[in-house]
KETORNU-755774 format. One record per residue (C-alpha): residue number from 0; residue in three letters; z, x, y. Coordinates in Angstrom, 1 decimal, padded with zeros to 4 digits, always signed. Layout:
BEGIN
 num residuo      Z      X      Y
 NUM     Ala      Z      X      Y
...
This chain:
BEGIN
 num residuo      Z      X      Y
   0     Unk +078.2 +308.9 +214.4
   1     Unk +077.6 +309.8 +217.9
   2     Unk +075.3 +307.6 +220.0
   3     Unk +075.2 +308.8 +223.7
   4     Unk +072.7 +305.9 +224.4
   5     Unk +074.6 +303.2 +223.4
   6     Unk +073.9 +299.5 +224.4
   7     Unk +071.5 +300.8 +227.0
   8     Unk +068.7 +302.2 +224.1
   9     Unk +067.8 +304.9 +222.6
  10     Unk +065.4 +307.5 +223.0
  11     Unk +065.4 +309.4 +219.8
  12     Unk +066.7 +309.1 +216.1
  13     Unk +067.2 +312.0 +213.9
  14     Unk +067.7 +312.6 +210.6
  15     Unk +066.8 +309.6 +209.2
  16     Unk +065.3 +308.7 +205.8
  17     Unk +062.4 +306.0 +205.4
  18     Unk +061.6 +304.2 +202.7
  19     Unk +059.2 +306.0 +201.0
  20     Unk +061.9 +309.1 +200.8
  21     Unk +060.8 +311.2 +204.5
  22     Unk +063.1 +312.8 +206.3
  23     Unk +062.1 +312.1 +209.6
  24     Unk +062.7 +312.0 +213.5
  25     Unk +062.1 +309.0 +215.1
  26     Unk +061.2 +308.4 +219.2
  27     Unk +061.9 +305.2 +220.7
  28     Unk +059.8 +304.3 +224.2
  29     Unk +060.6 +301.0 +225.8
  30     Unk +061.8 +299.5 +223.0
  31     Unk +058.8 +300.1 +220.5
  32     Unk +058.6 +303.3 +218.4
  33     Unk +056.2 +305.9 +219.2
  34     Unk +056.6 +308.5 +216.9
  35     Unk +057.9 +310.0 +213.0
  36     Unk +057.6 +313.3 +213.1
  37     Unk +059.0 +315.9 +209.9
  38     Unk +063.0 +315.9 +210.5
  39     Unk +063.5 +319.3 +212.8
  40     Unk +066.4 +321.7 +212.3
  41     Unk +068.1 +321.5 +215.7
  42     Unk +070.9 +318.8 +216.9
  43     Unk +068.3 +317.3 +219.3
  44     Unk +069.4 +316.5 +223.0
  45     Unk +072.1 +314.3 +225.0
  46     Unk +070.0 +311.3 +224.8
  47     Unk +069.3 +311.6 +221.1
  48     Unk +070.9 +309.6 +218.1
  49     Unk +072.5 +311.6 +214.6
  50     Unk +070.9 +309.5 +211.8
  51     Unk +073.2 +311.2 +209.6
  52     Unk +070.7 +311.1 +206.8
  53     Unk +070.8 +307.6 +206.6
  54     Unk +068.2 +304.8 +205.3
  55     Unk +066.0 +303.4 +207.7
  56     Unk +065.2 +299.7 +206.8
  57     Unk +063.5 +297.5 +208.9
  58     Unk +064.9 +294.8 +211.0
  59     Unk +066.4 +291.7 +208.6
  60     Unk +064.8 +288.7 +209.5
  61     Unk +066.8 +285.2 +208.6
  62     Unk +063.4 +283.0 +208.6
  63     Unk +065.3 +279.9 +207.7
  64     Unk +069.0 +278.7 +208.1
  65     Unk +070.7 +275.5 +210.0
  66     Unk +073.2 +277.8 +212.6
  67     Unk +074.2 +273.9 +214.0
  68     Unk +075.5 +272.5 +210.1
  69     Unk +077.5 +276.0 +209.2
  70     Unk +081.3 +275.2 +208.7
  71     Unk +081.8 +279.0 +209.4
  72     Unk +085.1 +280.1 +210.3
  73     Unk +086.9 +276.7 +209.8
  74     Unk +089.7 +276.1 +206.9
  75     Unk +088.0 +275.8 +203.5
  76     Unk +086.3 +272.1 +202.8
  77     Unk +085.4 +270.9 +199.2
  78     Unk +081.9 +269.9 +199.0
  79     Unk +081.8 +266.2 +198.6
  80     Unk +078.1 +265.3 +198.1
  81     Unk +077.0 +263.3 +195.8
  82     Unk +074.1 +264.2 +193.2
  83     Unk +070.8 +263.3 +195.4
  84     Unk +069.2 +264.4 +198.0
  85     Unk +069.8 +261.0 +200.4
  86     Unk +073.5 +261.8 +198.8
  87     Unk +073.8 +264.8 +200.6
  88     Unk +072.4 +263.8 +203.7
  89     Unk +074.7 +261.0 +204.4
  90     Unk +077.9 +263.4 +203.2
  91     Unk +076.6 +265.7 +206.2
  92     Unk +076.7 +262.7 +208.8
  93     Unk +080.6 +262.1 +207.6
  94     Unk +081.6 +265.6 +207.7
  95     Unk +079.7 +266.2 +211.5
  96     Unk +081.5 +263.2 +212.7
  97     Unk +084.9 +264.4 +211.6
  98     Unk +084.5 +268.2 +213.0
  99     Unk +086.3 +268.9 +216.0
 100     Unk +085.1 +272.4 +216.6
 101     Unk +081.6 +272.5 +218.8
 102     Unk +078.6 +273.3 +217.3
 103     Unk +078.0 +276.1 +219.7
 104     Unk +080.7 +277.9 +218.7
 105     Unk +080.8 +277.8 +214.7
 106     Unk +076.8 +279.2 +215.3
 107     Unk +078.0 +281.6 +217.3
 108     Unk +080.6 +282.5 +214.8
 109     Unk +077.7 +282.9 +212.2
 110     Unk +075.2 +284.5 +214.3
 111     Unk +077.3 +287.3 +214.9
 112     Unk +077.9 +287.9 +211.1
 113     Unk +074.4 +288.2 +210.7
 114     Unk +073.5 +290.5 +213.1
 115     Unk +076.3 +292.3 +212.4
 116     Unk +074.2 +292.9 +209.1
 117     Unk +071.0 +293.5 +210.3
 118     Unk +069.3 +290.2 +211.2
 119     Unk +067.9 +290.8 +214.9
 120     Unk +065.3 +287.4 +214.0
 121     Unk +066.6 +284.5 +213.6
 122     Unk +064.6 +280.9 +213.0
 123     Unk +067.3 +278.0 +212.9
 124     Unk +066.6 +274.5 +212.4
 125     Unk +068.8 +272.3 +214.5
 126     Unk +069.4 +268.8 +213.8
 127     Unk +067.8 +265.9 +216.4
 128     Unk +068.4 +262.5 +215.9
 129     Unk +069.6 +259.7 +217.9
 130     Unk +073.3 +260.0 +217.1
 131     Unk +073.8 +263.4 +218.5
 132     Unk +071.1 +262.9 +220.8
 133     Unk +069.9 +266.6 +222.3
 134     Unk +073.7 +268.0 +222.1
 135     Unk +073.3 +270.7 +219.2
 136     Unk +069.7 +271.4 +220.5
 137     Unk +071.6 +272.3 +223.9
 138     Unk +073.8 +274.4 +222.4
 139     Unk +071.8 +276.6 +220.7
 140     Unk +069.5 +277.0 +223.8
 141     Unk +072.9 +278.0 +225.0
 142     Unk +073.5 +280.3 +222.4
 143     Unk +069.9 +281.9 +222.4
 144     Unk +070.2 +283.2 +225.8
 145     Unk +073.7 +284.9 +225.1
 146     Unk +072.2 +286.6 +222.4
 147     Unk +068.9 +287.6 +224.0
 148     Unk +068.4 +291.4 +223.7
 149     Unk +070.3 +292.0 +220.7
 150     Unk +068.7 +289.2 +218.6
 151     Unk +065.5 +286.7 +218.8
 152     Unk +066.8 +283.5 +218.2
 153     Unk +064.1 +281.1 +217.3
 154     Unk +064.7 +277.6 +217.3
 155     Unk +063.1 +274.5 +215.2
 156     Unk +063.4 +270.6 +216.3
 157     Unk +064.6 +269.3 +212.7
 158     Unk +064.6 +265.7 +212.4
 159     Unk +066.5 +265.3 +209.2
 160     Unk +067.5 +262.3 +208.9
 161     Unk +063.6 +261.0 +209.0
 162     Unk +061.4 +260.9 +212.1
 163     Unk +059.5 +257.4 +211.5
 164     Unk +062.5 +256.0 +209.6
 165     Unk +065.0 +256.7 +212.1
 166     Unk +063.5 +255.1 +215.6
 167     Unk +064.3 +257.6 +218.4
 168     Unk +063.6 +260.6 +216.7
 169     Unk +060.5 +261.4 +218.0
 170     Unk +060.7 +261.2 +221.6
 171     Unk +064.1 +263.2 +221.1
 172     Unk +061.6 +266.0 +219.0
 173     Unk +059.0 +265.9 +222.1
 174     Unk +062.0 +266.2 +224.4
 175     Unk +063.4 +269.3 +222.5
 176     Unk +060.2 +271.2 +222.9
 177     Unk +060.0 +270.4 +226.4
 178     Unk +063.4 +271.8 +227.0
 179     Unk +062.0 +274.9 +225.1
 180     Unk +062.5 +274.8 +221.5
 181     Unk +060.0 +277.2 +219.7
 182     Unk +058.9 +275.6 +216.8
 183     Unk +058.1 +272.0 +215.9
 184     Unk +059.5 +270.6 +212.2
 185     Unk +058.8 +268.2 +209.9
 186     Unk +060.7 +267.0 +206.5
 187     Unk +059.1 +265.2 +203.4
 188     Unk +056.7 +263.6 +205.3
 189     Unk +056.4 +260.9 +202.0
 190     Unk +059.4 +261.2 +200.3
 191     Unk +061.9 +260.9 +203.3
 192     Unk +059.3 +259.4 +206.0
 193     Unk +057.7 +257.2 +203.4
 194     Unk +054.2 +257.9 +205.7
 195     Unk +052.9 +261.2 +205.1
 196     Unk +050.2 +260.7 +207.4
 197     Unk +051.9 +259.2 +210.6
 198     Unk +054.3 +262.2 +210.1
 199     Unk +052.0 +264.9 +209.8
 200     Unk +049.5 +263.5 +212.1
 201     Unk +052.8 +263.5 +214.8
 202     Unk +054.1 +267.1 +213.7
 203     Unk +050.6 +268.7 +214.4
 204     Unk +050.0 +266.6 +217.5
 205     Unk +053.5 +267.8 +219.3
 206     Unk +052.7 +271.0 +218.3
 207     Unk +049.2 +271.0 +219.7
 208     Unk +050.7 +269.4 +222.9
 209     Unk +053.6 +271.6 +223.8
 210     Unk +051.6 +274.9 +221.9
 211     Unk +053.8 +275.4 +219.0
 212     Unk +054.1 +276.7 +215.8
 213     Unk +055.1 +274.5 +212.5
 214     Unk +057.7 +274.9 +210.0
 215     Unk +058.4 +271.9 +207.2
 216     Unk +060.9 +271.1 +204.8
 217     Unk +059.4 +270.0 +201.5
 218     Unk +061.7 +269.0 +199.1
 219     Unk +059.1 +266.3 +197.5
 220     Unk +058.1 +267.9 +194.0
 221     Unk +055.4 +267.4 +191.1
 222     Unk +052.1 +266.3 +192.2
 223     Unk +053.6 +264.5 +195.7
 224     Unk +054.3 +267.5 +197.0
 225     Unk +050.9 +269.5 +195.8
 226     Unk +049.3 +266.6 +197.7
 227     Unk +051.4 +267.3 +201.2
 228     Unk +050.5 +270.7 +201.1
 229     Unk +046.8 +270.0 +200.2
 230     Unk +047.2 +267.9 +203.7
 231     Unk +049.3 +270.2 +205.4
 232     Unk +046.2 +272.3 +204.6
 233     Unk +044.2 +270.6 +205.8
 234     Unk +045.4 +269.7 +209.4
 235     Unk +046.2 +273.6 +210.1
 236     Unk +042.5 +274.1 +209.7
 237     Unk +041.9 +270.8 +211.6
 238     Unk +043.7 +272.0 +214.0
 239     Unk +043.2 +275.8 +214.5
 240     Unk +046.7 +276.5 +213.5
 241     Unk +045.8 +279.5 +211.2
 242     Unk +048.9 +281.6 +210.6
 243     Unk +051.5 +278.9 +213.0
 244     Unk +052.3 +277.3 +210.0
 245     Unk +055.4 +277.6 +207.6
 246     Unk +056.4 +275.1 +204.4
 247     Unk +059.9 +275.8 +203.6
 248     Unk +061.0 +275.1 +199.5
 249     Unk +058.0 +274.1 +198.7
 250     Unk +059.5 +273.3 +195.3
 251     Unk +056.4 +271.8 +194.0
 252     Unk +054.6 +275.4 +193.4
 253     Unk +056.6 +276.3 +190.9
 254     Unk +054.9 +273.4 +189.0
 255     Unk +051.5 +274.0 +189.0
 256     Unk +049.6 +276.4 +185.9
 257     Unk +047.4 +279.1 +187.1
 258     Unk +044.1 +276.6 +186.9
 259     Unk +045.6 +274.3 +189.8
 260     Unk +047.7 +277.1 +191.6
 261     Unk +045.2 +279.8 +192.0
 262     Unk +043.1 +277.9 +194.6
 263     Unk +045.9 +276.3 +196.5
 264     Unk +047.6 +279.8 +197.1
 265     Unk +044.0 +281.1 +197.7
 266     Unk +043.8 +278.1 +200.5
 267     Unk +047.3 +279.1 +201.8
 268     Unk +046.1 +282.9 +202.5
 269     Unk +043.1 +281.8 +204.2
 270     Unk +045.2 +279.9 +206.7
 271     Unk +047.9 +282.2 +206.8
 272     Unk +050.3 +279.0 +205.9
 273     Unk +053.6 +281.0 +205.1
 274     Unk +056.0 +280.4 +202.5
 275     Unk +060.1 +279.9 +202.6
 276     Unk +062.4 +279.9 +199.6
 277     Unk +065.9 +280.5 +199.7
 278     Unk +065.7 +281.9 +196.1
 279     Unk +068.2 +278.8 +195.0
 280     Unk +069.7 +279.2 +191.5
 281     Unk +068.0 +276.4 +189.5
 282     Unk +064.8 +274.4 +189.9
 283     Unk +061.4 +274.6 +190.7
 284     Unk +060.5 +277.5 +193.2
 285     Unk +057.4 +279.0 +194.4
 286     Unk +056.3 +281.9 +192.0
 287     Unk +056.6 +284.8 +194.6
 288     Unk +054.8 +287.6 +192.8
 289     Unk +051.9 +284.8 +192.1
 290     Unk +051.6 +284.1 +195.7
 291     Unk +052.2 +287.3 +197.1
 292     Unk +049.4 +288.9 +194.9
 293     Unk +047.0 +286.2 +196.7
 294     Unk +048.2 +287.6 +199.6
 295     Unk +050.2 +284.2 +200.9
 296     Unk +052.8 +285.8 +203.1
 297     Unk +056.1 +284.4 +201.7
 298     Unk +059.6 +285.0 +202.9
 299     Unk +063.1 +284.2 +202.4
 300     Unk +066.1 +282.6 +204.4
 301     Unk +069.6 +281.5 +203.5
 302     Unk +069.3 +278.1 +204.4
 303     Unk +072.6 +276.6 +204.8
 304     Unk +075.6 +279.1 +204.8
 305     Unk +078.6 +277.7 +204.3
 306     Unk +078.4 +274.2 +205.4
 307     Unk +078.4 +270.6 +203.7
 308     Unk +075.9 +271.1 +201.8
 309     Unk +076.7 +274.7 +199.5
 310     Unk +080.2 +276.7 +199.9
 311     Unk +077.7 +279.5 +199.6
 312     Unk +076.1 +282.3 +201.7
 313     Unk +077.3 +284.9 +203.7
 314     Unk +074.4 +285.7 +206.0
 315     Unk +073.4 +288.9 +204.5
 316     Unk +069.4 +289.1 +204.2
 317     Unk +070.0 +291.9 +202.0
 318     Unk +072.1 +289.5 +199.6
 319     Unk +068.8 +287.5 +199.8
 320     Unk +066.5 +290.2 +199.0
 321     Unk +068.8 +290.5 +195.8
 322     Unk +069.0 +286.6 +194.7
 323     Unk +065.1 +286.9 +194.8
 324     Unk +064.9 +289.7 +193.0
 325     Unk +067.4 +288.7 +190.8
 326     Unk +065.5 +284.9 +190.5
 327     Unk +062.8 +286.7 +188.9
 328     Unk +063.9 +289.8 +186.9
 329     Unk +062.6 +291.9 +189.8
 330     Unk +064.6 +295.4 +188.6
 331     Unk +061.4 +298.3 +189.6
 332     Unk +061.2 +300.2 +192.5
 333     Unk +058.2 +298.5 +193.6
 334     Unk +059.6 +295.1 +193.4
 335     Unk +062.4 +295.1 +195.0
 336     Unk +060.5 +297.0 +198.0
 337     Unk +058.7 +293.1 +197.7
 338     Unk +062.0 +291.8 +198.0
 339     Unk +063.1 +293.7 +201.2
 340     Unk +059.6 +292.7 +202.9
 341     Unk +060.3 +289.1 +202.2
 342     Unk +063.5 +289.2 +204.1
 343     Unk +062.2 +291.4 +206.8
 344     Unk +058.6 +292.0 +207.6
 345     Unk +056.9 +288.8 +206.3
 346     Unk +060.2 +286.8 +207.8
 347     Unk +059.2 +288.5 +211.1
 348     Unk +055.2 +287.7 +210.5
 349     Unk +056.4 +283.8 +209.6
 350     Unk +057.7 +283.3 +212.4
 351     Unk +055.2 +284.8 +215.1
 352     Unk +056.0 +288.7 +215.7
 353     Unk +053.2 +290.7 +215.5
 354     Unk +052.9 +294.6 +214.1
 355     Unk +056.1 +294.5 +212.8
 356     Unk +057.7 +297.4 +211.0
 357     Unk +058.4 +301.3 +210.6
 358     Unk +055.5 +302.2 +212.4
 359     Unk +054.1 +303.6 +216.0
 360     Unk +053.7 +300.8 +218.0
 361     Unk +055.8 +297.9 +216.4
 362     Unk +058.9 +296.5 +217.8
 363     Unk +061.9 +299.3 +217.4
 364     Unk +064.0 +296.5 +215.1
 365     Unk +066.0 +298.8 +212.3
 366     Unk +068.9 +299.0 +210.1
 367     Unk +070.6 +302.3 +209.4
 368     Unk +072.6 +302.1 +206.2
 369     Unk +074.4 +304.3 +204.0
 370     Unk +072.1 +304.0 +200.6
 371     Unk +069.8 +306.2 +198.7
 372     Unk +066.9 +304.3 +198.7
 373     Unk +065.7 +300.2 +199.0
 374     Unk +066.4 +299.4 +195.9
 375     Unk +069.9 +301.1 +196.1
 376     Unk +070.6 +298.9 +199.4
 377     Unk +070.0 +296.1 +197.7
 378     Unk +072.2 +296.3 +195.0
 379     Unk +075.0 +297.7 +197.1
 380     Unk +074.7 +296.2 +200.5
 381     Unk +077.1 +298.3 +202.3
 382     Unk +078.7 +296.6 +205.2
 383     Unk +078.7 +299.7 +207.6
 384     Unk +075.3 +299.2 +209.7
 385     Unk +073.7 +300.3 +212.4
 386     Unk +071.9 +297.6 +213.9
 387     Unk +068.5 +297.8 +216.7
 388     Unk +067.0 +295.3 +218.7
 389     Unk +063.6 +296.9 +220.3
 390     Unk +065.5 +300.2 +220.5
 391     Unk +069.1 +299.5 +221.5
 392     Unk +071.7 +299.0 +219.9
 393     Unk +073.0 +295.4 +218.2
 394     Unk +075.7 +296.2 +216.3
 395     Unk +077.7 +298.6 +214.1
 396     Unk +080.0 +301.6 +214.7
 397     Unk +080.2 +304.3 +217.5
């Protein structure tokens, strides 16, 4: 495929097919898109790019993984956890003390492999706690500017070992925004912080102070969980955080009957409080369709890939699109369309970028792919990809 514009952007695509089946001609102006026009007839000029007749998808958008915990690219390593979820934890302090290879460089190892596949957003939470101190936090600051201009790497302060529980944490947290982490976290502010309000009240006050958004891990199920939500709730409104806000898992909605859910997901719209599930093979999981029909914007992410907690993942949003769809029988047309927004433009409205899409004016993020249509890509997921960053190119062939 000939590309006369290489790294240096585009100007024009041709011959491309969007979703909804157009042939079309696309024009790319400093790095947004400004026009879809009928596909013409003629080869275009110098500057201009053969789509071939391939798909069009939207930029992939990874809106939750842990780039600092991946194992990626190092010898094979049984998973030694035990059954819980405090198990698990302390099985990933062992295995980080006993790896030699830096962080930096297994992320970079996996960043690459996803935007090699169409990922050009990425939200990673990185670990901070007193034993590593700021060191992973420094290295994917590192690893954000190399990428810069082909991908968006956005960063999260993750205390995961506890924030109130684990003295130090916070002041570490407070010093990660300040050295210009994105996005402020939180994790089971009862079940792992045992306080839910001293950890919510400090997760909305840091991000108030340093003007960022919020994304927390909620593992805590049943009614304990409802009720964190119901808070978290209520502190984005306290707040004025409508649409900053992100639960990840959120485990517990896939508890509730339609009496007790229907409000809550109502309350979740209104506040534009997104969603995360990794679409995980068993369990509890937010009922997608449910939620998305109240108009709760909710997205996907691999979570860990390959690391010491799951031998799984490959860093493929389009694999993620399919284990959602395939989580819920999702098997029309019109489903698995829900399945590709998930892991693309609600990712990319999750996590902050506005007017996102195949449209005039949004950000020129795209995936050209050999398929027949979204639902086709899906199932398939062939590796030879074009990949675009605000109109030049990421990755993929000549």
């Amino acid at each position: 495929m000939n590309d006369p514009a290489g790294r240096s952007g585009t100007v024009g695509i041709r011959n491309v097919r969007l979703p909804d089946g157009r042939a079309v001609d696309v024009s790319v102006g400093d790095g947004v898109f400004r026009r879809f026009e009928p596909a013409s007839r003629n080869n275009g000029d110098a500057s201009s790019l053969d789509g071939a007749g391939r798909l069009m998808l939207p930029g992939l958008v990874e809106a939750h993984t842990h780039l600092d915990k991946t194992l990626w690219g190092l010898p094979w390593r049984p998973n030694s956890a035990g059954p819980r979820l405090i198990d698990y934890i302390e099985n990933e302090r062992r295995v980080r003390r006993e790896i030699a290879v830096p962080v930096g460089t297994r992320a970079a190892g996996l960043l690459e492999q996803m935007i090699s596949l169409g990922s050009v957003y990425v939200r990673s939470h990185v670990d901070v706690d007193p034993e590593i101190g700021l060191t992973s936090v420094e290295a994917l600051l590192d690893l954000r500017e190399t990428v810069r201009g082909r991908c968006h790497l956005d960063l999260v302060a993750f205390p995961q070992f506890g924030m109130l529980t684990n003295p130090g944490t916070a002041e570490l947290v407070e010093e990660s925004l300040r050295l210009g982490v994105d996005t402020m976290g939180g994790i089971d502010p009862a079940g792992i912080d045992r306080d839910a309000n001293r950890h919510l009240e400090f997760v909305f006050g840091a991000a108030v102070r340093h003007g960022r958004r919020i994304d927390i891990h909620l593992h805590d199920g049943g009614d304990l969980g409802v009720w964190q939500i119901g808070m978290i709730a209520d502190l984005t409104e306290a707040h004025g955080l409508t649409g900053r806000v992100m639960i990840s898992h959120a485990y517990c909605l896939g508890t509730l009957e339609p009496g007790r859910l229907d409000p809550l997901a109502r309350r979740l719209a209104d506040l534009g409080i997104s969603i995360l599930t990794s679409a995980p093979a068993e369990g509890h999981i937010p009922p997608a369709a449910t939620l998305m029909a109240a108009g709760v914007n909710l997205c996907c992410g691999s979570d860990g890939v390959r690391d010491s907690w799951s031998p799984f993942g490959t860093g493929d949003m389009l694999e993620r699109a399919m284990l959602l769809a395939y989580r819920f029988d999702w098997g029309k047309d019109a489903q698995l369309q829900a399945a590709l927004d998930a892991a693309s433009v609600s990712g990319a409205r999750a996590i902050g970028i506005e007017n996102f899409g195949l449209e005039p004016g949004a950000p020129a993020d795209f995936v050209l792919i050999e398929a027949e249509t979204v639902g086709d890509a899906i199932m398939r997921r062939p590796l030879d990809r074009l990949v675009f960053h605000r109109g030049r190119r990421a990755a993929g062939a000549n």
